[in-house]
C-alpha positions as CSV (number, residue, x, y, z in Angstrom):
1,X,0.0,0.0,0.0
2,X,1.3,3.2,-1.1
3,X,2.0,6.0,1.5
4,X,-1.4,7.9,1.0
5,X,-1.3,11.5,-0.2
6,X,-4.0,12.8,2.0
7,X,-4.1,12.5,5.7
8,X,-7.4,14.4,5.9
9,X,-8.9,11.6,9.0
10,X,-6.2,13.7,11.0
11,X,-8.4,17.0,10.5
12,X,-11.3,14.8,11.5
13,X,-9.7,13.8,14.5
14,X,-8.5,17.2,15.8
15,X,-12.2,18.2,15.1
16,X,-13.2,14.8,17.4
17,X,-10.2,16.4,19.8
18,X,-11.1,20.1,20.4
19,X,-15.2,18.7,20.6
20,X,-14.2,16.5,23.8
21,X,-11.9,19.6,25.3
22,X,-14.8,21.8,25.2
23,X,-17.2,19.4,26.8
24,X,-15.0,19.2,29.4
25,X,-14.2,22.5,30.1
26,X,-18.1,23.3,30.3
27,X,-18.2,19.9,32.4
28,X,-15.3,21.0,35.1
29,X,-16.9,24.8,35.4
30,X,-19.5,24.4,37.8
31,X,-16.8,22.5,40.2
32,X,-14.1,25.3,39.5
33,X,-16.7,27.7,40.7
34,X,-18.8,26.1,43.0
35,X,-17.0,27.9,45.9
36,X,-18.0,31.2,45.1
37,X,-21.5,30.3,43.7
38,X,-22.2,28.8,47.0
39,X,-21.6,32.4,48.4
40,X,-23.5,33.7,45.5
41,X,-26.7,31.7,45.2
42,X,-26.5,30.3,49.1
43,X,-27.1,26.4,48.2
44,X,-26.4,24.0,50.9
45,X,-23.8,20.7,50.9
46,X,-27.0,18.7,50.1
47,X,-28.2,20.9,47.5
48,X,-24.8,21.0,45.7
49,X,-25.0,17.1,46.1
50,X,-28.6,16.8,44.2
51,X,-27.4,19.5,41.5
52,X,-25.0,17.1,40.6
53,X,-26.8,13.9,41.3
54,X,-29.2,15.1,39.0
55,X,-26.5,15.4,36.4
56,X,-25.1,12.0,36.7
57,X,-28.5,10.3,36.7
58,X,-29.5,12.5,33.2
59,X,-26.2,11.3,31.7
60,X,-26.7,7.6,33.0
61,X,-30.2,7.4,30.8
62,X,-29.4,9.9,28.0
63,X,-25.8,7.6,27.6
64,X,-28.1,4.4,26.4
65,X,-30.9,7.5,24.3
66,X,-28.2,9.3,22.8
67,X,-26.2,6.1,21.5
68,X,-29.4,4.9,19.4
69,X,-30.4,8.3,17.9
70,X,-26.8,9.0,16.7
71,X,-27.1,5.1,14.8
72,X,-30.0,6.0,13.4
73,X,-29.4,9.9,12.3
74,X,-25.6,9.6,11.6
75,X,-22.3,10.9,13.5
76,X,-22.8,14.1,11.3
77,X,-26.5,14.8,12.7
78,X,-26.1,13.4,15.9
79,X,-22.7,15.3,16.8
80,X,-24.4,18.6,16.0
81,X,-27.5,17.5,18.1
82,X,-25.1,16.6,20.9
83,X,-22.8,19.9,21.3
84,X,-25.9,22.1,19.6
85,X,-27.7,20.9,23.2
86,X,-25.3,20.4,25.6
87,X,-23.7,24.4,24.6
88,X,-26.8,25.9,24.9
89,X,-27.1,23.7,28.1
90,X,-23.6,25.6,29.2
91,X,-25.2,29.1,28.5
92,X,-28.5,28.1,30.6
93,X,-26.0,28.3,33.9
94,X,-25.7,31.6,33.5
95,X,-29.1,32.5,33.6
96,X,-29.8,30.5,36.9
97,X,-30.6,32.3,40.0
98,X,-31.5,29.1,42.8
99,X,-30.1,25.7,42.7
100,X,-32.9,24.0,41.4
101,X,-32.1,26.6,38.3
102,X,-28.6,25.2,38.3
103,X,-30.0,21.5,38.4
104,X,-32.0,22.0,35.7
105,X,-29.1,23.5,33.6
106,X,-26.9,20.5,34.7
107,X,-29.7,18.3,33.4
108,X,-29.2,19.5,30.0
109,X,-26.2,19.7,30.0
110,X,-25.7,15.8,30.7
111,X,-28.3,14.9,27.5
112,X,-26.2,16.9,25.5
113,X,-22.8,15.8,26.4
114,X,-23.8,12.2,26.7
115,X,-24.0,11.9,22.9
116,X,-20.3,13.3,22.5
117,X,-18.4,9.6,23.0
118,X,-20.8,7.2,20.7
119,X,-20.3,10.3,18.2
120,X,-16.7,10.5,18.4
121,X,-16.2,6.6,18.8
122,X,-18.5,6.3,15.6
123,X,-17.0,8.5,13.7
124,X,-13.3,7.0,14.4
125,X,-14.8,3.7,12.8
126,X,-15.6,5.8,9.9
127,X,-12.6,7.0,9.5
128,X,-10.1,5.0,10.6
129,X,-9.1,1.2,9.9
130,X,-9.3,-0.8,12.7
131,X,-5.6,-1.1,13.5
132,X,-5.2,2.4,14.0
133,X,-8.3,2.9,16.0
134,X,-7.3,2.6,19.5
135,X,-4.5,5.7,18.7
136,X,-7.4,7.6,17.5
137,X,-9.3,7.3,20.4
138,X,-6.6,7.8,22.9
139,X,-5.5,10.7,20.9
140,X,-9.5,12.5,20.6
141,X,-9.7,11.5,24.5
142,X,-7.2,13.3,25.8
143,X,-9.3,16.1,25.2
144,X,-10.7,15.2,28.5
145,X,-7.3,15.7,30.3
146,X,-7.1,19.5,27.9
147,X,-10.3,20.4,28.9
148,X,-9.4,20.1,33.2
149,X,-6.2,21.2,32.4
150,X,-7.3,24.7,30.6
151,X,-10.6,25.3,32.8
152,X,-8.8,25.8,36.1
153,X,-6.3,28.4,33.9
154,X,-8.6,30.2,31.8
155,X,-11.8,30.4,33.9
156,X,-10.8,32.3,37.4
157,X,-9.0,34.5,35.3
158,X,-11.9,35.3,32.7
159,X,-14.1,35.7,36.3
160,X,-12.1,37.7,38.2
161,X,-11.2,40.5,35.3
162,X,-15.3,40.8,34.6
163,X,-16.0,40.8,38.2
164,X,-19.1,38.3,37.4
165,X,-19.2,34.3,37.4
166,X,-21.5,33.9,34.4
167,X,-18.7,34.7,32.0
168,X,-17.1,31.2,33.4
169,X,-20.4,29.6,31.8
170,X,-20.5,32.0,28.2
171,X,-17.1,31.5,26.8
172,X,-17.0,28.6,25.5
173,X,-20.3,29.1,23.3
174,X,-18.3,31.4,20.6
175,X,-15.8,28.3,20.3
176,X,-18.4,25.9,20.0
177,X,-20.5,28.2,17.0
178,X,-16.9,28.0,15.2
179,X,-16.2,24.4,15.7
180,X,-19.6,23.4,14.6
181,X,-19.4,25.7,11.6
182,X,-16.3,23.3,10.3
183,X,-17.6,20.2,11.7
184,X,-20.3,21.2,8.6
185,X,-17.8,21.9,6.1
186,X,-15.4,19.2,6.4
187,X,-17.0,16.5,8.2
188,X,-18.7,13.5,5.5
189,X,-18.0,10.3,5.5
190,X,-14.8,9.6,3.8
191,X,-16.1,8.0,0.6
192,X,-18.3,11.6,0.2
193,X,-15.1,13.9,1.0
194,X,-13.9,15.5,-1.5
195,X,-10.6,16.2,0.8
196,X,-9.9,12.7,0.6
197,X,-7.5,11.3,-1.8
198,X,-8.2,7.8,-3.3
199,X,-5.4,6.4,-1.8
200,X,-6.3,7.4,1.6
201,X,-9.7,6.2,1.0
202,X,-8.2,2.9,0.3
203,X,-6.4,3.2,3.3
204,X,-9.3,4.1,5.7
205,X,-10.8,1.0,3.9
206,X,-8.1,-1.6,4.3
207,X,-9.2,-4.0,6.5
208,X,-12.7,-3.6,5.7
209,X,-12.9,-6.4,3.6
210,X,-12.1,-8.6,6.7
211,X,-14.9,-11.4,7.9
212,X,-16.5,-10.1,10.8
213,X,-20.0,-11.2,11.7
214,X,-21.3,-7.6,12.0
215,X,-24.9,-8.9,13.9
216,X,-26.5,-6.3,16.1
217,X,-25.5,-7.0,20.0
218,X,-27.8,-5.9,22.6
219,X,-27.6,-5.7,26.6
220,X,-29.8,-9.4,26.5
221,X,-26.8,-11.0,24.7
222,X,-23.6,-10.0,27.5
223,X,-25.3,-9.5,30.6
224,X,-25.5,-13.6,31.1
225,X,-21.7,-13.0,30.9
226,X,-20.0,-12.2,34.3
227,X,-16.9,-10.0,32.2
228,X,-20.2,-7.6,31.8
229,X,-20.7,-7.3,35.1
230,X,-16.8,-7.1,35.9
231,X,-16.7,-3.8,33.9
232,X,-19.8,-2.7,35.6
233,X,-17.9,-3.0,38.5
234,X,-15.0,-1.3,37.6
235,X,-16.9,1.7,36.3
236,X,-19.6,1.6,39.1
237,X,-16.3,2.1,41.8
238,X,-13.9,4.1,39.9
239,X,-15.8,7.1,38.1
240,X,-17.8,8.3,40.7
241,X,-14.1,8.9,42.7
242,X,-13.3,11.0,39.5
243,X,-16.8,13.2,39.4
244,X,-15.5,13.9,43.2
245,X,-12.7,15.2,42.5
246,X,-14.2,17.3,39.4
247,X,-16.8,18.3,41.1
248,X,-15.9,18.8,45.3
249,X,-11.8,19.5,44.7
250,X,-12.2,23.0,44.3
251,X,-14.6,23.1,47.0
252,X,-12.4,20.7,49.4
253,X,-9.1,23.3,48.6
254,X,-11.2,26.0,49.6
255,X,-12.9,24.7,53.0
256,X,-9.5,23.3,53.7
257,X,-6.6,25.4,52.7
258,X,-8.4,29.1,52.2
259,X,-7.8,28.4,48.9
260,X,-9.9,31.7,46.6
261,X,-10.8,32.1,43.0
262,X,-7.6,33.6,41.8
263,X,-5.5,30.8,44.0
264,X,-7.0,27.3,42.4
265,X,-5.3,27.5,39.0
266,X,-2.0,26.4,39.9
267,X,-3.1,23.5,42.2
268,X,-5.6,22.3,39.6
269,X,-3.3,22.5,36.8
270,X,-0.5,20.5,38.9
271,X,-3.0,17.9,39.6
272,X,-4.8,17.4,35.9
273,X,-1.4,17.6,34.1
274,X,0.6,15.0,36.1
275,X,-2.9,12.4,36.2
276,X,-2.3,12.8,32.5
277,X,1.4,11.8,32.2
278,X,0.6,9.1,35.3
279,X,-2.3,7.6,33.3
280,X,-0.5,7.3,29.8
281,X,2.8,5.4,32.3
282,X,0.2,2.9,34.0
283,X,-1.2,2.2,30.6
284,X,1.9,1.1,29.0
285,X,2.6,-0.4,32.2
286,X,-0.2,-3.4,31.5
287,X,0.6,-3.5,28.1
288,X,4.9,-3.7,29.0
289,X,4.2,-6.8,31.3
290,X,2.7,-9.1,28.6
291,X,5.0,-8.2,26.3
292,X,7.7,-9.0,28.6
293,X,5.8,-12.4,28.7
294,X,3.0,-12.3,31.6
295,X,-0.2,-14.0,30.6
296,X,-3.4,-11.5,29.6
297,X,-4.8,-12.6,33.2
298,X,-1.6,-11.4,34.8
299,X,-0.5,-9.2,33.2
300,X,-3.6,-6.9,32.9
301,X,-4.7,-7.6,36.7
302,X,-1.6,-6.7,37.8
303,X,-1.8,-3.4,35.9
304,X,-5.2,-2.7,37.7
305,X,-3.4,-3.3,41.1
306,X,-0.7,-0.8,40.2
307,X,-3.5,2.2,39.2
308,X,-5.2,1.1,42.4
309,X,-2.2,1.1,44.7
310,X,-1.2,4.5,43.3
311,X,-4.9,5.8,45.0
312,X,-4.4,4.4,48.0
313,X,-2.6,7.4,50.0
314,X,-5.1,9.7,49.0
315,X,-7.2,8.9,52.2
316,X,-4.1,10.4,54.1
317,X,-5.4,14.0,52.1
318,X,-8.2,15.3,54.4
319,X,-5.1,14.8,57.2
320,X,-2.4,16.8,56.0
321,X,-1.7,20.6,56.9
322,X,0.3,21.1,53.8
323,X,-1.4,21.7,50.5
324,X,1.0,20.8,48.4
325,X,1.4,17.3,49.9
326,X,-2.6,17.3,49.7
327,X,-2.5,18.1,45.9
328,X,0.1,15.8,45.2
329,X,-1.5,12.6,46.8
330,X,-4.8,14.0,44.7
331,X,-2.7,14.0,41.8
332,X,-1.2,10.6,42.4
333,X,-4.9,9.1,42.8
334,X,-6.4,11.2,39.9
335,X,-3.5,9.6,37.5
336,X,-3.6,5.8,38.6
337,X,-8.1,6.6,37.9
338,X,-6.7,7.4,34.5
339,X,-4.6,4.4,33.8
340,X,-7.3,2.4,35.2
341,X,-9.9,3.8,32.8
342,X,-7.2,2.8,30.2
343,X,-6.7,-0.8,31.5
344,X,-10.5,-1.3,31.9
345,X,-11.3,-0.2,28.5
346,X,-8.5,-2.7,27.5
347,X,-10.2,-5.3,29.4
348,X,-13.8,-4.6,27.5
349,X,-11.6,-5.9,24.7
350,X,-9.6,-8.9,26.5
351,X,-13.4,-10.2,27.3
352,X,-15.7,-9.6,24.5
353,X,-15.5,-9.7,20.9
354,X,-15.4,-6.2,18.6
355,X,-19.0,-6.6,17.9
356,X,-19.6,-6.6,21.4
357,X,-17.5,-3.7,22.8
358,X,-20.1,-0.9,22.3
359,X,-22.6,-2.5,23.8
360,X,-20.3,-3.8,26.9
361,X,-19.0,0.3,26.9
362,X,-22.7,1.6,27.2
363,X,-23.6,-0.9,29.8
364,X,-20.2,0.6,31.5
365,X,-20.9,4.0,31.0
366,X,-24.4,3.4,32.6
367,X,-23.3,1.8,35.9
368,X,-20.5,4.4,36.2
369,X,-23.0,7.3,35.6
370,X,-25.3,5.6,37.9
371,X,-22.3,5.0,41.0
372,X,-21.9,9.1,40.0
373,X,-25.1,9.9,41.2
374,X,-25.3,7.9,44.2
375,X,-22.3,9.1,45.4
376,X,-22.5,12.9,44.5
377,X,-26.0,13.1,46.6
378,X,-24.2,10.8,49.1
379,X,-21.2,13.7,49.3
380,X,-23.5,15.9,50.0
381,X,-25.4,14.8,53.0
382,X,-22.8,13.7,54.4
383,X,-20.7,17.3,54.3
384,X,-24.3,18.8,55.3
385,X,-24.8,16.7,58.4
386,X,-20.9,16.9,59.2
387,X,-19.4,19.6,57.7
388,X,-15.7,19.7,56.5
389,X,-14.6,17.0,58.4
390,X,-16.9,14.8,56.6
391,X,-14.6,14.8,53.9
392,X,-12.7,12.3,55.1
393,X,-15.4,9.7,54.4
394,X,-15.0,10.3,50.8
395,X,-10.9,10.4,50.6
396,X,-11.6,6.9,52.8
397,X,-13.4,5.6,50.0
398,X,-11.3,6.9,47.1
399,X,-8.6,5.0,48.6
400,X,-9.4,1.7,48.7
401,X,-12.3,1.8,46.2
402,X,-10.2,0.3,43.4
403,X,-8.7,-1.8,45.7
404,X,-12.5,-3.5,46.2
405,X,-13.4,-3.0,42.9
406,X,-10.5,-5.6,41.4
407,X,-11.2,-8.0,44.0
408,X,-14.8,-8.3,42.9
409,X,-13.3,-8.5,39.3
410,X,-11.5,-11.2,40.1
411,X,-13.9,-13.0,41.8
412,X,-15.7,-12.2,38.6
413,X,-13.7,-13.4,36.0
414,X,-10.9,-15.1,38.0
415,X,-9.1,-15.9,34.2
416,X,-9.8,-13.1,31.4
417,X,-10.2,-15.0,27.8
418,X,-12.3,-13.7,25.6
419,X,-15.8,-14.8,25.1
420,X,-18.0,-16.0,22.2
421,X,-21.5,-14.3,21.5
């Protein structure tokens, strides 16, 4: 095969890219602020907790909604639907004056955002051959990590020289209008681009021809298996730690260490930037043991015991008198939650065929949206009915949660093969 003389899936993907760093930047802006909109709008601990409660449980059902409507409308349609909603969604915070305004904003904003993954994993499969799609997705994810790097940057900054906490909530909107203006100019599929050479065509198309029974798999077909419910598990623990620390670190530095507006950059950018580098490490960590010659099993459960031994200290946080010893720890937790979310999404893989791994990744998605919302109401009664010092029930469970969680998956599927559907 010739050395194609487009590489136009590479505009695509820095369109898929700059999509997922917006969504989280509008996702992390309520936590970045929630500090001074408590002082603001006067919610309560509880109140906070339901805002984003009801977030969680919108995204749970919308995740399952939103996946159907963009395989029947198209990854064109449906992407537009998605940000079109969830950036209006973003706007609607700044027009809420209670927090059952702000929970109804956060609503929205979770229907929206919840069909930006089946959009940007579909249109990857467009445009990409299979043996290059796991790049693309690591590449378009790490938007995520862009998105909480930039917000704790750009948004106290933006708040503090207007002297009003809307504008954290408006700025975004401009960059969204200009990405979906080129998301309709360049975006087709690759056989209708006219940016597409033949030869990269051919390329994007050259394992297409392969035998793959392509038959429709649906939640009745892997929930008999127990590798289902293993990454149920593995979601339903681990991603409600990570909406904590999105959504109550800000609030925690704050309560804890006096941290203001204009002080939470810095800390924030330190703890997003090195989870990054930390995930990508414990990644390749899995990955280096097999090829070093561990088996799958081993090698892959033994990479989920590193991610959750690096969260372990992070109970000490709530503890420690020195901030930067508390961000660090957070950081160190944050980064082995991202190498487990590597190794897990791996493991969707290592268990069920391709056909399979959407389905298997919704089902995921759902229990870890679901263990969201339990938790975030959770949070919040328990700071309400203990106050600061309650935090140390969360940090408790943050620590050992992954810890649980791989025991269970290993009770599970005590020897990961794949299955057959």
């Amino acid at each position: 095969m010739n050395k194609p003389s487009t590489h136009f899936r590479w505009i695509i993907l820095s369109l898929l890219f700059v999509a997922t760093t917006i969504l989280y930047i509008d996702r992390s802006a309520l936590g970045i602020l929630a500090p001074e909109l408590q002082k603001s709008i006067g919610w309560s601990e509880e109140q906070y907790g339901i805002i984003n409660s009801v977030f969680m449980i919108a995204y749970a059902l919308c995740f399952i909604l939103m996946g159907r409507l963009i395989d029947v409308i198209g990854t064109r349609k449906g992407y537009l639907v998605s940000i079109g909603i969830w950036s209006i969604a973003a706007l609607g915070h700044s027009l809420s004056q209670s927090w059952v305004g702000f929970a109804v904003a956060r609503f929205s904003l979770a229907v929206g955002q919840s069909g930006s993954f089946p959009s940007a994993i579909k249109a990857v499969a467009e445009w990409f051959p299979k043996k290059d799609r796991a790049l693309a997705v690591g590449i378009f994810n790490g938007g995520s990590n862009m998105g909480t790097i930039l917000s704790p940057l750009i948004i106290p900054v933006l708040v503090l020289n207007f002297n009003n906490w809307r504008v954290g909530f408006l700025w975004t909107f401009p960059i969204s209008i200009v990405w979906v203006l080129l998301w309709l100019k360049y975006f087709r599929k690759p056989e209708h681009s006219l940016n597409v050479s033949t030869e990269e065509l051919q390329y994007i198309n050259s394992d297409s021809s392969e035998n793959e029974n392509t038959e429709r798999v649906g939640w009745k077909d892997i929930l008999p298996h127990r590798g289902a419910w293993a990454i149920a598990v593995a979601k339903f623990m681990a991603d409600p730690i990570w909406w904590f620390y999105l959504f109550w670190g800000a609030k925690f530095l704050n309560e804890k260490f006096g941290l203001n507006l204009k002080e939470i950059g810095l800390p924030f950018f330190t703890i997003y930037l090195a989870s990054w580098g930390l995930g990508i490490f414990l990644g390749w960590f899995s990955s280096k043991l097999m090829k070093i010659g561990f088996s799958l099993n081993k090698g892959r459960k033994l990479g989920l015991l590193a991610c959750a031994l690096f969260a372990v200290p992070v109970a000490l946080v709530p503890h420690t008198e020195n901030i930067w010893l508390a961000v660090g720890l957070i950081a160190l937790a944050a980064g082995g939650h991202c190498g487990w979310s590597a190794n897990v999404f791996s493991l969707m893989s290592d268990i069920f065929p391709k056909k399979a791994t959407g389905t298997v990744a919704g089902f995921g998605g759902f229990a870890g949206a679901v263990g969201g919302a339990i938790v975030a109401f959770s949070v919040g009664k328990i700071l309400q009915n203990i106050g600061p010092d309650g935090y140390a029930i969360p940090f408790a469970v943050a620590g050992c949660g992954y810890l649980i969680a791989l025991l269970i998956i290993h009770l599970l599927v005590p020897k990961i093969k794949t299955i057959n559907i």
